[in-house]
Backbone bond lengths (Angstrom), bond angles and torsions (degrees), N, CA, C in turn:
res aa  C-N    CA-C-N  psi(-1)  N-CA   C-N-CA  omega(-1)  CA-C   N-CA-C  phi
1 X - - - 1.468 - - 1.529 109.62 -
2 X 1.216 118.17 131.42 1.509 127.80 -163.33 2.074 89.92 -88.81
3 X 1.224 104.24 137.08 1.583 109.01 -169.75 0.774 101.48 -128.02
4 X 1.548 146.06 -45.16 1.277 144.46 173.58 1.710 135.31 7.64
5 X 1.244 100.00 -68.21 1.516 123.65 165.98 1.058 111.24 -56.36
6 X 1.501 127.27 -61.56 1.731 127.97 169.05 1.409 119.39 -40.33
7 X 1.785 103.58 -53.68 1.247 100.60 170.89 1.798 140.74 -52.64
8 X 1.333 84.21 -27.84 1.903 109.92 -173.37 1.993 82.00 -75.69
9 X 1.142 120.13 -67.18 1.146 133.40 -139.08 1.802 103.82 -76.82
10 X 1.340 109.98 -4.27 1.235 127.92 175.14 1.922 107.92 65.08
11 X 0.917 129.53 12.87 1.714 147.29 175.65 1.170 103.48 -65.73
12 X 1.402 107.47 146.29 1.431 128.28 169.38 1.252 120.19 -62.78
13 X 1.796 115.66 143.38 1.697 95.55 -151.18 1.778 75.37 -146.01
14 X 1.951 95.03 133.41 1.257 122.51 171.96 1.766 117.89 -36.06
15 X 0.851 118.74 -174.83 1.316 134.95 152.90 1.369 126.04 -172.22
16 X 1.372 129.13 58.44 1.571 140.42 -133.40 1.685 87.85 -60.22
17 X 1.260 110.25 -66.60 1.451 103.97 -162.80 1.511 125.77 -26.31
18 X 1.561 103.62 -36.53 1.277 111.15 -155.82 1.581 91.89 -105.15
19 X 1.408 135.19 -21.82 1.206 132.18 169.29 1.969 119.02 85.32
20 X 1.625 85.45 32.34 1.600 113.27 172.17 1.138 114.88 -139.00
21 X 1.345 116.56 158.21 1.405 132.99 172.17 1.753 114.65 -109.52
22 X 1.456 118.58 139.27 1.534 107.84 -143.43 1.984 70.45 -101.77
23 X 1.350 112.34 166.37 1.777 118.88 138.33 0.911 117.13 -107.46
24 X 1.335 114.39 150.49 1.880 124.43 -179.01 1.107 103.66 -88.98
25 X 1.293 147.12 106.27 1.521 149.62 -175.92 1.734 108.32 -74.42
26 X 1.242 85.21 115.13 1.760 89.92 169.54 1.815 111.15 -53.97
27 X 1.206 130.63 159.99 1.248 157.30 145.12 1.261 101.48 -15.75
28 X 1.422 120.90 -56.99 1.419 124.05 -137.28 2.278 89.46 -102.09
29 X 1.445 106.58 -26.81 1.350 127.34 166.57 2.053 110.94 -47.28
30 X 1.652 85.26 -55.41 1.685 98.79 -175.06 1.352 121.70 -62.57
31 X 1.383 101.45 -36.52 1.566 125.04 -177.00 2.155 108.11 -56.51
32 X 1.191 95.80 -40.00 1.617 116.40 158.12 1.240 117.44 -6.61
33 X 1.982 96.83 -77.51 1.452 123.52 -150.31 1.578 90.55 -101.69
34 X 1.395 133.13 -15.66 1.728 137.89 -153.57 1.398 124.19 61.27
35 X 1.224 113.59 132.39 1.568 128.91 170.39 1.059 117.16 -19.19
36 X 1.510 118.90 -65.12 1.313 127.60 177.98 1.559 113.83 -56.32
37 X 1.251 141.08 -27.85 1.528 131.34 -161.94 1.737 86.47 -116.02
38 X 1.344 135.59 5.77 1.024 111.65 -178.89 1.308 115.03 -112.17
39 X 1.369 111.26 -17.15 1.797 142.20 131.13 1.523 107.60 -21.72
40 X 1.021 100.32 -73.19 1.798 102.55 -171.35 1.406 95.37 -71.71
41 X 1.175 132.95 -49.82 1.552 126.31 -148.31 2.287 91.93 -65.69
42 X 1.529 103.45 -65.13 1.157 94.26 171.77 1.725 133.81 -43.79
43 X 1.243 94.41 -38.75 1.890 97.32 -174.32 1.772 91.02 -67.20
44 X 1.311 131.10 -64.45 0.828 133.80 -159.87 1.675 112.63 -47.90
45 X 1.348 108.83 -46.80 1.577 125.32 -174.44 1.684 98.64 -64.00
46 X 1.541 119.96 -33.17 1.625 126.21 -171.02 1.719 97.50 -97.48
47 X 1.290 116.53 28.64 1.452 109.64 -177.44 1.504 105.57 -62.63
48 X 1.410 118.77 160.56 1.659 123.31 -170.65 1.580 100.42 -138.81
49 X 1.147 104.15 120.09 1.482 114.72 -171.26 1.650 110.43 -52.97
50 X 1.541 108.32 -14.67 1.470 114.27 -161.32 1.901 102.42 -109.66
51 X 1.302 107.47 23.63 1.264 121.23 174.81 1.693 102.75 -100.89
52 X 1.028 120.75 -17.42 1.384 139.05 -156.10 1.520 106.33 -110.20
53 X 1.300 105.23 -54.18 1.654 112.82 -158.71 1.259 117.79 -144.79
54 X 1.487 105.29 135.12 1.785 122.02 -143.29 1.139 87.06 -116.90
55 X 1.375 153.02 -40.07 1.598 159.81 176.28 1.570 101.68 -62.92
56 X 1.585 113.67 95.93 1.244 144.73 141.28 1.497 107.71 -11.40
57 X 1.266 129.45 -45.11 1.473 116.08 -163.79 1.510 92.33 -98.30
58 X 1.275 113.34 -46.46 1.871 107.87 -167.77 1.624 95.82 -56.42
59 X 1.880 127.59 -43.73 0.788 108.09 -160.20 1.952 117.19 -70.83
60 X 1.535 107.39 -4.10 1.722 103.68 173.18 1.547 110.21 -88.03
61 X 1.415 109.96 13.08 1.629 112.33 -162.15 1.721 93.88 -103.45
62 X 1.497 105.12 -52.23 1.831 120.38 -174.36 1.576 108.48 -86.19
63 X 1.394 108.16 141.44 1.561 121.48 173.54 1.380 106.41 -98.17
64 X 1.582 124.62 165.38 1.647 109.56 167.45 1.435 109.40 -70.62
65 X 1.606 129.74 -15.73 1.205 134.24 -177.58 1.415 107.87 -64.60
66 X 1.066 126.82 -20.61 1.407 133.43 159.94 1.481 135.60 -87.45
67 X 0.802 108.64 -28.46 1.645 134.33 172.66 1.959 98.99 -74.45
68 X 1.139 105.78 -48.75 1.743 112.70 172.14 1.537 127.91 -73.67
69 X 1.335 104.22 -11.73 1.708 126.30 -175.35 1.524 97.88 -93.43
70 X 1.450 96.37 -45.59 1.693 99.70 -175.90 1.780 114.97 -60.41
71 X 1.629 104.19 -31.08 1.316 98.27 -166.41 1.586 99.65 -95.27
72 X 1.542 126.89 -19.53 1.459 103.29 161.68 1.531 118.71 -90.52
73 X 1.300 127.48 21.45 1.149 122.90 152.52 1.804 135.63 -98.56
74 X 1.764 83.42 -2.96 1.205 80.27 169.35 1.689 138.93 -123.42
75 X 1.621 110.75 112.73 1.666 117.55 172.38 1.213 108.78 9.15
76 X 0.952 151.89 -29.81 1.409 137.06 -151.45 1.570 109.21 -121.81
77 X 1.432 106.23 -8.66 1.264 130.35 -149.96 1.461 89.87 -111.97
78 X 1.206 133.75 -45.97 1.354 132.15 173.07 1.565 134.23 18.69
79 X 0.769 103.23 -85.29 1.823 125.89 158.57 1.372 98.77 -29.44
80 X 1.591 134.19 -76.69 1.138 111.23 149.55 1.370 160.38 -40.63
81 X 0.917 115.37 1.80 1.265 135.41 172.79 1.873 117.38 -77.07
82 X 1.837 77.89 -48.47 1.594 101.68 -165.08 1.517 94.36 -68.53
83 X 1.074 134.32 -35.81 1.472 140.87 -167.38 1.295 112.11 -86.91
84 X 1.371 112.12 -28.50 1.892 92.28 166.91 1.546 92.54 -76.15
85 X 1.271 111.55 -42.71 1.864 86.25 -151.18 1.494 98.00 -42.50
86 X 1.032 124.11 -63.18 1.787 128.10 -177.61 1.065 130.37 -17.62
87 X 1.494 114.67 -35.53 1.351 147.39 -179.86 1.312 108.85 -81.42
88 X 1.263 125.79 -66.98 1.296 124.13 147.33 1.608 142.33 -47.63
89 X 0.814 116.51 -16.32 1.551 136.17 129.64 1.340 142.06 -25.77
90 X 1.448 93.11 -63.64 1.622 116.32 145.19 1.339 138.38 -57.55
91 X 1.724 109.29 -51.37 1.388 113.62 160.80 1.340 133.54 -46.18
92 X 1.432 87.12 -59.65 1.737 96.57 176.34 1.418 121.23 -114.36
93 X 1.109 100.19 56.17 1.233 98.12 173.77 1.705 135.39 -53.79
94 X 1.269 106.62 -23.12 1.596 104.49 155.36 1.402 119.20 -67.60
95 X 1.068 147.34 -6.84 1.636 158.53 175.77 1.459 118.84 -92.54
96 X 1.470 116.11 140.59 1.299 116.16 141.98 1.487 118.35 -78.48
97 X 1.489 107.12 141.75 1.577 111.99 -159.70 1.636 87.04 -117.72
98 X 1.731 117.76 124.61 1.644 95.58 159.82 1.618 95.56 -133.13
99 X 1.647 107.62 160.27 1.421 102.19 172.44 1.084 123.64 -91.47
100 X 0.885 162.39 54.36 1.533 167.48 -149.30 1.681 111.14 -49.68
101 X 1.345 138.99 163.12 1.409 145.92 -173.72 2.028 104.87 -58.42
102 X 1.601 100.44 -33.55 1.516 121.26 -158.71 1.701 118.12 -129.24
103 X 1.398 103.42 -17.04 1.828 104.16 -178.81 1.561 89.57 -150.30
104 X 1.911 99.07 156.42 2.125 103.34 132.30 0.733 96.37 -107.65
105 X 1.558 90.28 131.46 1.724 127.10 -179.47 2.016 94.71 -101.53
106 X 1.059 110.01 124.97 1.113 128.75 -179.51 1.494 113.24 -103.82
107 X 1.683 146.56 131.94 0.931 127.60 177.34 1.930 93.08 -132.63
108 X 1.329 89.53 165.72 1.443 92.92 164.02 1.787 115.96 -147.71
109 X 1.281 146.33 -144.15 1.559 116.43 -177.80 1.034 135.45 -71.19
110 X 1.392 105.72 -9.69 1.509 134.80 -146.58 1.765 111.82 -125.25
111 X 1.157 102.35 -53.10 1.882 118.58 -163.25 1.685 87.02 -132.18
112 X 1.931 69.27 161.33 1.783 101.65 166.36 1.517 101.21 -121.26
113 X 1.450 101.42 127.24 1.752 89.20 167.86 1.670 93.15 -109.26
114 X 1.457 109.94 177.92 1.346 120.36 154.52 1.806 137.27 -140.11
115 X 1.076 119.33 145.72 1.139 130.14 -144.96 1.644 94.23 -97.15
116 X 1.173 156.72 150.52 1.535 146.51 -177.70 1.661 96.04 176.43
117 X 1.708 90.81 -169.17 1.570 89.17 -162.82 2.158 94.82 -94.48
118 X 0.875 115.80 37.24 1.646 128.49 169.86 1.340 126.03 -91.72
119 X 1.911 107.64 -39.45 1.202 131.54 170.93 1.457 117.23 -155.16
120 X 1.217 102.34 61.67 1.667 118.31 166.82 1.335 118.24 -115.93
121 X 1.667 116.17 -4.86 1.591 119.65 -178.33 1.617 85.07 -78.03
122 X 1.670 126.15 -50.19 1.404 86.73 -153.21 1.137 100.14 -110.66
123 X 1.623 133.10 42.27 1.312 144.90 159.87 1.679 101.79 -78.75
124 X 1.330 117.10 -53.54 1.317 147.96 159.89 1.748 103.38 -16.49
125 X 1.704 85.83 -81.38 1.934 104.93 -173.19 1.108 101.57 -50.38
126 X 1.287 143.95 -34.98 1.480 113.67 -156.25 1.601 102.27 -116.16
127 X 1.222 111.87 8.29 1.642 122.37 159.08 1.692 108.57 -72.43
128 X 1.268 103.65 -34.92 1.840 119.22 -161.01 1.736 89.12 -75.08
129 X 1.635 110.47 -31.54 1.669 98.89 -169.62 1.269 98.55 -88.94
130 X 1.422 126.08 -64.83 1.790 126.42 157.25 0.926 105.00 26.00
131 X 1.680 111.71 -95.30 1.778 146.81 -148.13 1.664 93.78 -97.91
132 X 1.452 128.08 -1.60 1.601 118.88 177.22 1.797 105.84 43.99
133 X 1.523 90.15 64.85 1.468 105.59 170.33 1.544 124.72 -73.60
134 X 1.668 106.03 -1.92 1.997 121.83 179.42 1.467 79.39 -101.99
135 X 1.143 142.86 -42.17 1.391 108.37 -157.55 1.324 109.00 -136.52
136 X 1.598 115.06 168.70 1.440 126.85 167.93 1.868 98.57 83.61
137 X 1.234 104.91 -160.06 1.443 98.15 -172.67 1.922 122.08 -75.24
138 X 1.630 104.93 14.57 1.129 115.70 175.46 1.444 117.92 -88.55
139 X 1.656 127.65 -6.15 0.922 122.87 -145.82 1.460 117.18 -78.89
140 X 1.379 122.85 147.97 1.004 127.75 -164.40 1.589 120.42 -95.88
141 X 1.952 98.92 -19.39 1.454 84.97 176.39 1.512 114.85 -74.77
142 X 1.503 117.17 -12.06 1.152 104.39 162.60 1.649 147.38 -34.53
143 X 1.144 88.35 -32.89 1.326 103.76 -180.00 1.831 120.74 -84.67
144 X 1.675 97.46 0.89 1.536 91.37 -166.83 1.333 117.31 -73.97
145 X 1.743 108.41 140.33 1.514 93.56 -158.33 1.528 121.27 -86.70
146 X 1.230 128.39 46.21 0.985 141.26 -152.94 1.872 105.97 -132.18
147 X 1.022 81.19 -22.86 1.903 110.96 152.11 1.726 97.41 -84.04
148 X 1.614 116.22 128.00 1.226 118.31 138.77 1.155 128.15 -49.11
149 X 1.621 116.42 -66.17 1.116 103.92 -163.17 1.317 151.27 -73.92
150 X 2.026 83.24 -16.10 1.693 124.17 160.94 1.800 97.43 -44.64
151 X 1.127 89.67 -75.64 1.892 113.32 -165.24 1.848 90.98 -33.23
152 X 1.052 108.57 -44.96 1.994 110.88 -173.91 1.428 103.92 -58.71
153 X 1.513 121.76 -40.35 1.332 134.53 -177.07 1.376 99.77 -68.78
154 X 1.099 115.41 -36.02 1.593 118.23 -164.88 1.657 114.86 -69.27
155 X 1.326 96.66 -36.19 1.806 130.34 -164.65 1.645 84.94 -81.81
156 X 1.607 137.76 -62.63 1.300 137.17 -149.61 1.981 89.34 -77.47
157 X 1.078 122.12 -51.17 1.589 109.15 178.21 1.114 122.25 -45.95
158 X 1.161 127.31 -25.18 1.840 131.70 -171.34 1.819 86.28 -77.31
159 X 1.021 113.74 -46.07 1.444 138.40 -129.25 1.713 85.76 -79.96
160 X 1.066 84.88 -47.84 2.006 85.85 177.91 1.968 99.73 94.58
161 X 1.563 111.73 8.65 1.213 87.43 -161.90 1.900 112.98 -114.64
162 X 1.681 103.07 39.90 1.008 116.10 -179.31 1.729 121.59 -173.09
163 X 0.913 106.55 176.53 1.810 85.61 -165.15 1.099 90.04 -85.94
164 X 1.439 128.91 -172.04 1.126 152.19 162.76 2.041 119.97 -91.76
165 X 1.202 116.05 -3.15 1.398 112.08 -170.95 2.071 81.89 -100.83
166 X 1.393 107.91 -12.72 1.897 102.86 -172.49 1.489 89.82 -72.26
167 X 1.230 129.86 43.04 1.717 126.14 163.59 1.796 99.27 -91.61
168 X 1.000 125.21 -36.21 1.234 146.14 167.79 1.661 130.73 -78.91
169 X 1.470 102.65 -10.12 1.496 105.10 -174.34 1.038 125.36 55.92
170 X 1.666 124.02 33.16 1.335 149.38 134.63 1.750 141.69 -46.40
171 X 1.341 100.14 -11.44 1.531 104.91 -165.76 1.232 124.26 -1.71
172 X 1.332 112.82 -58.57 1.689 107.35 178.95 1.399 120.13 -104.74
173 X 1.312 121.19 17.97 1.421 119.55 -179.41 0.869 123.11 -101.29
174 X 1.902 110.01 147.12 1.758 96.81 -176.34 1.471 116.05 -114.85
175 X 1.295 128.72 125.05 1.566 125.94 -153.80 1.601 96.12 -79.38
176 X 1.179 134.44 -16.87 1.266 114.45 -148.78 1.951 80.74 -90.53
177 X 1.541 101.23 -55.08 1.563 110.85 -177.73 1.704 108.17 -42.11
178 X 0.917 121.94 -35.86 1.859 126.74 179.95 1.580 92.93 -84.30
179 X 1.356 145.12 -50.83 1.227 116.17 -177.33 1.654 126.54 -65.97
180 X 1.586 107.90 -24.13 1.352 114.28 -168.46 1.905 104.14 -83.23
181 X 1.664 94.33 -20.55 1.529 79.76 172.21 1.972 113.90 -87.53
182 X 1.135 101.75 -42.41 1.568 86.57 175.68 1.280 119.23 -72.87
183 X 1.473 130.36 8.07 1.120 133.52 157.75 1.784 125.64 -74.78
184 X 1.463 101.50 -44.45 1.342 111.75 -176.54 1.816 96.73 -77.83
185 X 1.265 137.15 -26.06 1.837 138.03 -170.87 1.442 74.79 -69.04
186 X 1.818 109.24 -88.63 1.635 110.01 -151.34 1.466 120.87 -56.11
187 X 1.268 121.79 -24.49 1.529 116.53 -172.85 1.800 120.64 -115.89
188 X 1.543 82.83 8.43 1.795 89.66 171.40 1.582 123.27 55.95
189 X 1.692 88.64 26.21 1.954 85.47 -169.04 1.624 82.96 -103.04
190 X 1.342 110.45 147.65 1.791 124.13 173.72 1.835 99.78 -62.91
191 X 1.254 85.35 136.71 1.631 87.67 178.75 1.607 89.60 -67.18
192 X 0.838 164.45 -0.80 1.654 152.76 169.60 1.554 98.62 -37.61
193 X 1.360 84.27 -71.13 1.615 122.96 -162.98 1.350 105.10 -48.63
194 X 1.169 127.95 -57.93 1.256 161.45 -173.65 1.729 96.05 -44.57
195 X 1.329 94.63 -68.28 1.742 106.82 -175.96 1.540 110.22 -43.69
196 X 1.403 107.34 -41.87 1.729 99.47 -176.98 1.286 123.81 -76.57
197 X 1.585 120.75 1.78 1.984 118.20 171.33 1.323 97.52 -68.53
198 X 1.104 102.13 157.21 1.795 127.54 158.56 1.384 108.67 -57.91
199 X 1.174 136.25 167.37 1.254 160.23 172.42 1.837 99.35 -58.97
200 X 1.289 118.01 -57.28 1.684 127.76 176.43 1.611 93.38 -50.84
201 X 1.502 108.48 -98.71 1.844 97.56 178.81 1.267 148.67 -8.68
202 X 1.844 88.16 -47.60 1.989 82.23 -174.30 1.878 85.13 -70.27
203 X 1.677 123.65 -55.21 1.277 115.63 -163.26 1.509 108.16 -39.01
204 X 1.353 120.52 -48.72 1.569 118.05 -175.82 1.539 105.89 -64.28
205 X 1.178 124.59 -23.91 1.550 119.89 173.75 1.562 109.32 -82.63
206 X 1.094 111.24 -7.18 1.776 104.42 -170.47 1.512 96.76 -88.39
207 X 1.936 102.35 -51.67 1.819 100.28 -174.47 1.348 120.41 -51.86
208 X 1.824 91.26 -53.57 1.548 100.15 -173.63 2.140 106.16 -51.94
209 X 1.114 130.85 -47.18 1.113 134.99 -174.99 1.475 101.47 -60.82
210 X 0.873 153.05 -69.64 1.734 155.86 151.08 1.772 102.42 -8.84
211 X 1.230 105.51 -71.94 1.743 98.88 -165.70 2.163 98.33 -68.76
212 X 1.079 100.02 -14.91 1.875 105.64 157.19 1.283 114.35 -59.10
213 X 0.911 106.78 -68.78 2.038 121.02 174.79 1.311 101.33 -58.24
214 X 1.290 139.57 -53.78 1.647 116.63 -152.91 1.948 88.55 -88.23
215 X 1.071 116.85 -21.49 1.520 108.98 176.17 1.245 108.68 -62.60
216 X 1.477 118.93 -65.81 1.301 134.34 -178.09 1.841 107.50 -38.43
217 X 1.169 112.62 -55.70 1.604 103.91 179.58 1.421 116.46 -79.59
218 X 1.384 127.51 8.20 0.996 126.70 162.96 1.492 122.90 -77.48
219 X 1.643 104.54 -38.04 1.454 122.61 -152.47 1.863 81.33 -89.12
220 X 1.549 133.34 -29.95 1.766 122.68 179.42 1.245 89.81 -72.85
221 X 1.029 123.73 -41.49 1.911 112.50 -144.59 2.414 90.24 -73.24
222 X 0.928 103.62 -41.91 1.358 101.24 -176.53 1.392 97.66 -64.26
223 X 1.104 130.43 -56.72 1.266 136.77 -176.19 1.503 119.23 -49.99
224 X 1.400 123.95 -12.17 1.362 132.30 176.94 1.029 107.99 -108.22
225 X 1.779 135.01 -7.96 1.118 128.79 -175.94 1.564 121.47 120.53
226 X 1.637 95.29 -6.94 2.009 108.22 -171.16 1.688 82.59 -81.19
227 X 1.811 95.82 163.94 1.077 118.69 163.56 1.762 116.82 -137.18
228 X 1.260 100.21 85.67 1.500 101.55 -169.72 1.316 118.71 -59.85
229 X 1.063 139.96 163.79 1.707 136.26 178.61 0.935 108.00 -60.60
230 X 1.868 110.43 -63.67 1.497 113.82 -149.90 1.372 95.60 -114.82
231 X 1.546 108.78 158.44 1.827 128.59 170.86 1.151 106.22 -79.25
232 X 1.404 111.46 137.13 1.507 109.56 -178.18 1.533 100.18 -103.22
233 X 1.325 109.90 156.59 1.569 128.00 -152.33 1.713 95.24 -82.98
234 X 1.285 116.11 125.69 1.857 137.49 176.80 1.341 96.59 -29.21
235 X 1.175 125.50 111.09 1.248 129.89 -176.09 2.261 110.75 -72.03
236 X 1.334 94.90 -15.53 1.551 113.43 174.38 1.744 100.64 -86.53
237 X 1.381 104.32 5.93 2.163 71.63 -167.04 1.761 102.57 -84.64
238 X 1.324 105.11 -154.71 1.529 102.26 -168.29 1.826 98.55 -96.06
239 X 1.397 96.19 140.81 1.487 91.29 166.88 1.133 107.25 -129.60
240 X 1.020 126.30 67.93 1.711 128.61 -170.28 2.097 96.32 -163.60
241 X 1.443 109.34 85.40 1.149 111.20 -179.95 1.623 118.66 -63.28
């Protein structure tokens, strides 16, 4: 299913398999549940079985639907737990969301659907585009464990014993609060306004605004007489692979 447009357009986006429709939570939605638990709740919900496990054969044996069952079933894991539901909360907000020992069981007035390892890859995928789980401080190759230091990041999330934005060496910063302010200086939109994009938007307003700026000082600096080395990249091309 081509999403693109939904995504740009901030719209509620299907998920046939699973027999729900997700919402894109505005900014001002996230702010709700807090940065920090909505960090974990997403990373946790986009867990990747291959963050975990380096053995080739176990990894054709385990799904991430299992690897994600394991971590809300387990005591220690708690905290996580509490942070998807939140997350899910958000998504579906027309639903009752419960976690069960073995599925999310999703209900709404009528039906129960359920969520399991049958149709959780692309319950999964279209959370990863949602929350822009390839890019920005969501990214997932970060975590590949083939990276040490990723793999350490990988080990401290289970662990509960660090946030999840320290993928970046951020501890106390909040990305959404730093994008909405250099968003509202350079592009003159009222942070009001601002508050109601999705998580995808403001990111597509932050890049697209950046390859604006590094164009823009390219095109004075020639214009005064500089001759910079390098061309800076069409601030119009596509950034949405």
């Amino acid at each position: 299913m081509d999403r693109r447009l939904a995504l740009m357009a901030g719209t509620d986006i299907p998920v046939p398999e699973c027999q729900v429709v997700l919402h894109q939570p505005s900014i001002s939605d996230i702010s709700f549940i807090g940065e920090e638990d909505f960090f974990i709740g997403v990373q946790t919900l986009c867990l990747s079985k291959t963050m975990f496990i380096e053995d080739e054969r176990v990894l054709e044996e385990v799904n991430n639907f299992q690897i994600f069952m394991t971590v809300m079933n387990d005591k220690s894991t708690a905290d996580k737990k509490a942070a998807v539901k939140k997350v899910l909360s958000l998504v579906l907000p027309k639903y009752t969301v419960m976690i069960t020992p073995k599925t999310i069981l999703v209900k709404d007035n009528a039906d129960s659907f359920m969520i399991d390892e049958d149709n959780f890859e692309p319950f999964q995928e279209a959370l990863k585009l949602i929350f822009c789980a390839k890019t920005g401080p969501m990214n997932q190759q970060a975590f590949n464990p083939a990276n040490a230091k990723a793999k350490e990041i990988a080990e401290k999330l289970m662990r509960g014993r660090q946030r999840v934005a320290a993928q970046k060496g951020e501890l106390n910063a909040s990305v959404f609060s730093q994008y909405l302010s250099i968003l509202t200086i350079g592009l003159h939109i009222p942070l009001t306004e601002l508050l109601k994009t999705t998580m995808f938007q403001l990111y597509d307003l932050m890049e697209r605004y950046t390859l604006y700026i590094n164009w823009d000082i390219d095109i004075r600096s020639r214009l005064a007489g500089g001759k910079p080395e390098n061309q800076p990249e069409n601030w119009m091309k596509n950034i949405h692979q």
